[in-house]
ZADO-1210 file (C-alpha; in nm, 4 decimals, padded with zeros to 6 digits):
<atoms>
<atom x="07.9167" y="10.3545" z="08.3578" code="UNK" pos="1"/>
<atom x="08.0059" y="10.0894" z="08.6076" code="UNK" pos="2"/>
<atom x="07.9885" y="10.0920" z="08.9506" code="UNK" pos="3"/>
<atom x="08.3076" y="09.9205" z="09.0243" code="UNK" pos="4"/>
<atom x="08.5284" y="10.1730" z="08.8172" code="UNK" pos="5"/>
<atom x="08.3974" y="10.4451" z="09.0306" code="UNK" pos="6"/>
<atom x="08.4572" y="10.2782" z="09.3631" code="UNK" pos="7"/>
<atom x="08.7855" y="10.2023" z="09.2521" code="UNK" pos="8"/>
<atom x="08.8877" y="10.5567" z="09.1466" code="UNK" pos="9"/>
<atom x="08.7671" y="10.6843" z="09.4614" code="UNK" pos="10"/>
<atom x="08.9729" y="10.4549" z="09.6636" code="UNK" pos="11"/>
<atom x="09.2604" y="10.5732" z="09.4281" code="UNK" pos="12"/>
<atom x="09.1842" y="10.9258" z="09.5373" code="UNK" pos="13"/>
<atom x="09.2442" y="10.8708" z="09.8825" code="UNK" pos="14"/>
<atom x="09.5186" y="10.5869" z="09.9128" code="UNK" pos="15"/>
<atom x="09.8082" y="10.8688" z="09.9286" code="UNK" pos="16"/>
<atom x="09.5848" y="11.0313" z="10.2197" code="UNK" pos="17"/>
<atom x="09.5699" y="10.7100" z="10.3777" code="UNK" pos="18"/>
<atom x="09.9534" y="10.6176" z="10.3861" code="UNK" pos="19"/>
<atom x="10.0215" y="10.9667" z="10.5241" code="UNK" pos="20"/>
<atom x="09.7599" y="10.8845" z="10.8359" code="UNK" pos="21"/>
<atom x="09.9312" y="10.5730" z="10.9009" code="UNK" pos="22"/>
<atom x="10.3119" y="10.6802" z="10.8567" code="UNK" pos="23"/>
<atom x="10.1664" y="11.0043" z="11.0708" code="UNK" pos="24"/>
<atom x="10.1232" y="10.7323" z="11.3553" code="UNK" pos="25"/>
<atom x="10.4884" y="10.5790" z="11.3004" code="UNK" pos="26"/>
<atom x="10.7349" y="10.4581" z="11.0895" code="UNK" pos="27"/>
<atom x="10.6195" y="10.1523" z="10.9233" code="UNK" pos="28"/>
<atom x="10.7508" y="09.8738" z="10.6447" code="UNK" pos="29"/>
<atom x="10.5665" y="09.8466" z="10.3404" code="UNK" pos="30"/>
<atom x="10.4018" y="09.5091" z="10.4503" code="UNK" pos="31"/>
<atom x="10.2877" y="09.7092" z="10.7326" code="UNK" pos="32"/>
<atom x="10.1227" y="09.9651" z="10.5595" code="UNK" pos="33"/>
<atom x="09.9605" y="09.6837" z="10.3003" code="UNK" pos="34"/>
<atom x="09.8180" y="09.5270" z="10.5916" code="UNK" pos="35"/>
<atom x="09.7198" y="09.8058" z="10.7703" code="UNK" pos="36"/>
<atom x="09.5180" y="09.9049" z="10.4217" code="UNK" pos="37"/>
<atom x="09.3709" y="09.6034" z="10.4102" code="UNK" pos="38"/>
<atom x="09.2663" y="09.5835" z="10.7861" code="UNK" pos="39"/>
<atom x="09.0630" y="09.8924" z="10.7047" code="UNK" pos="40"/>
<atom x="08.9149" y="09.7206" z="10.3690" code="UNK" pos="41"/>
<atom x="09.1188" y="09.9263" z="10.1350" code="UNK" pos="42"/>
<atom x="09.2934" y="09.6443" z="09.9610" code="UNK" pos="43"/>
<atom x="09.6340" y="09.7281" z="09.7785" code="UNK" pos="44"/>
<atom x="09.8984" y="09.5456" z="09.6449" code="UNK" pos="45"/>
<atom x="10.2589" y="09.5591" z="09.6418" code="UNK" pos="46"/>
<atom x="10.2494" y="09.6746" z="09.2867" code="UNK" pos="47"/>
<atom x="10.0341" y="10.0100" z="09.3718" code="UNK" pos="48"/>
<atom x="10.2343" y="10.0608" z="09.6687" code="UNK" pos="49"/>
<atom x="10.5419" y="10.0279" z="09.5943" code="UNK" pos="50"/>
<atom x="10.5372" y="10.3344" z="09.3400" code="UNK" pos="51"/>
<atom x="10.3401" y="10.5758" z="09.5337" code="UNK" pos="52"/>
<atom x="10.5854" y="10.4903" z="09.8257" code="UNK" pos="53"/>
<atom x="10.8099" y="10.6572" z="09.5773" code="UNK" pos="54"/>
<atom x="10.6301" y="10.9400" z="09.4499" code="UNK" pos="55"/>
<atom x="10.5915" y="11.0653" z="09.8186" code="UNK" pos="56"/>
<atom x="10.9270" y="10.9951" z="09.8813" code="UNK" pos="57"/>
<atom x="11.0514" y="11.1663" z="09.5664" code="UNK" pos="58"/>
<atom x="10.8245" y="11.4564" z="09.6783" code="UNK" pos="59"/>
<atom x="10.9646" y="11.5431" z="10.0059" code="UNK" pos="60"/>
<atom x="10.6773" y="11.3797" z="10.1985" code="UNK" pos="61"/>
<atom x="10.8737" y="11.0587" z="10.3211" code="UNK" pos="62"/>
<atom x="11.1752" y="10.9600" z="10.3699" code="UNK" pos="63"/>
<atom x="11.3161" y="10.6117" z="10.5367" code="UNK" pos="64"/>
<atom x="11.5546" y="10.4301" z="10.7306" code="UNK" pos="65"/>
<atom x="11.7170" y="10.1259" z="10.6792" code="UNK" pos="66"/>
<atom x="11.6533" y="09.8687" z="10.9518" code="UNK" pos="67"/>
<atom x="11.8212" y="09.5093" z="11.0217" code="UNK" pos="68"/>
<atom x="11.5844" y="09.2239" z="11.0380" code="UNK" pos="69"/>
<atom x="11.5770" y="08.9235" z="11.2655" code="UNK" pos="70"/>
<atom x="11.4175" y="08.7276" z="10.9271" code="UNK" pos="71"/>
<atom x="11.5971" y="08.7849" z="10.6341" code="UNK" pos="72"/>
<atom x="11.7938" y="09.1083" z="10.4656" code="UNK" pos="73"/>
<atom x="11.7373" y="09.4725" z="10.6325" code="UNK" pos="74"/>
<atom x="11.3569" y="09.6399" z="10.5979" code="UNK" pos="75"/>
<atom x="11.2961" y="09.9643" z="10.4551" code="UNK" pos="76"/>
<atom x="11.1037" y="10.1773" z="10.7111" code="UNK" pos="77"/>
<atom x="10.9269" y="10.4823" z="10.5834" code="UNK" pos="78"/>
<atom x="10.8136" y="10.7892" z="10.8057" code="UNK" pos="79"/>
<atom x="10.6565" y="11.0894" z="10.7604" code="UNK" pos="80"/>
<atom x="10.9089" y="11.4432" z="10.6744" code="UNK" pos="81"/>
<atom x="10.7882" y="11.7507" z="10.8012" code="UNK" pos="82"/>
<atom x="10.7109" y="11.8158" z="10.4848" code="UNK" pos="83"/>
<atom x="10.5254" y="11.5351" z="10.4730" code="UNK" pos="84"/>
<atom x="10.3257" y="11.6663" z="10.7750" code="UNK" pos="85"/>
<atom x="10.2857" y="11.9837" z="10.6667" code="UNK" pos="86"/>
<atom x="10.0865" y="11.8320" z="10.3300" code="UNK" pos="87"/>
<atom x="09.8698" y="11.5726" z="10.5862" code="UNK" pos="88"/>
<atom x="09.7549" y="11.8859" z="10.7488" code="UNK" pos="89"/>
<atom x="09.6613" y="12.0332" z="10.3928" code="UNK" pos="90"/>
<atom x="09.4891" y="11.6981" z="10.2909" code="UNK" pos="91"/>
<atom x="09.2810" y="11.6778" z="10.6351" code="UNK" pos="92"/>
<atom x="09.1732" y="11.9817" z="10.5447" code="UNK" pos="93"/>
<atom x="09.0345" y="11.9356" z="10.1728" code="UNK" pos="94"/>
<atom x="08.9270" y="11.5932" z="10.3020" code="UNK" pos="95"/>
<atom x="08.6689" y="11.7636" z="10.5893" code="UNK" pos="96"/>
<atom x="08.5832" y="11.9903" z="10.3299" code="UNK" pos="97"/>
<atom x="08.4702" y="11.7314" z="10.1062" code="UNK" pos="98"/>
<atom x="08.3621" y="11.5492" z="10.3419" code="UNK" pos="99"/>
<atom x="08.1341" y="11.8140" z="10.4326" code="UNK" pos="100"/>
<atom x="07.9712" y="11.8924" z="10.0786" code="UNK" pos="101"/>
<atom x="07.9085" y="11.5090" z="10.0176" code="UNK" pos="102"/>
<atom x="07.6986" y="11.5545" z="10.3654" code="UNK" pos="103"/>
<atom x="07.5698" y="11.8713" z="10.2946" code="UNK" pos="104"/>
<atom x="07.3872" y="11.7322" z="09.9336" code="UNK" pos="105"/>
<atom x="07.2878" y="11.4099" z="10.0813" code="UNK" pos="106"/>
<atom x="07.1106" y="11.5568" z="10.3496" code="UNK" pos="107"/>
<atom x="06.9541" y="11.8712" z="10.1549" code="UNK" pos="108"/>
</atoms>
């Protein structure tokens, strides 16, 4: 088993749960969110965001807003439905909860 496969499939596990926290926050453009990510050492790349962007949106859990740009062609901004909220609040949960039992064994 390696080590690296394991981090990276945990990371996986929470990137959707990550997005949400930041969009919770504000609307944001997807180079936003990347560098957001990678300011808190979860590095992603265009290419993972991009569809998971879209399976949240296709979900109900985002939706966004087209926005004119000072640089260049308008920015997609994405935010946070209430939907979207509503699943956060779901995810916090399960997320304390694990959060908990990984504490609970590794101090017992």
């Amino acid at each position: 088993m390696n080590a690296e496969n394991v981090k990276s499939q945990m990371r996986k596990g929470t990137l959707e749960y990550c997005i949400l926290l930041i969009l919770e926050k504000e609307a944001a453009y997807t180079s936003d969110i990347i560098r957001k990510l990678q300011d808190a050492r979860l590095i992603v790349v265009e290419g993972t965001l991009y569809p998971l962007l879209t399976r949240l949106k296709n979900s109900g859990f985002l939706s966004y807003n087209w926005i004119e740009s000072t640089q260049g062609p308008p920015r997609k901004y994405y935010q946070l439905t209430e939907k979207g909220a509503l699943f956060l609040k779901e995810l916090e949960s399960s997320w304390q909860e694990l959060n908990n039992t990984i504490n609970h064994i590794k101090n017992n």
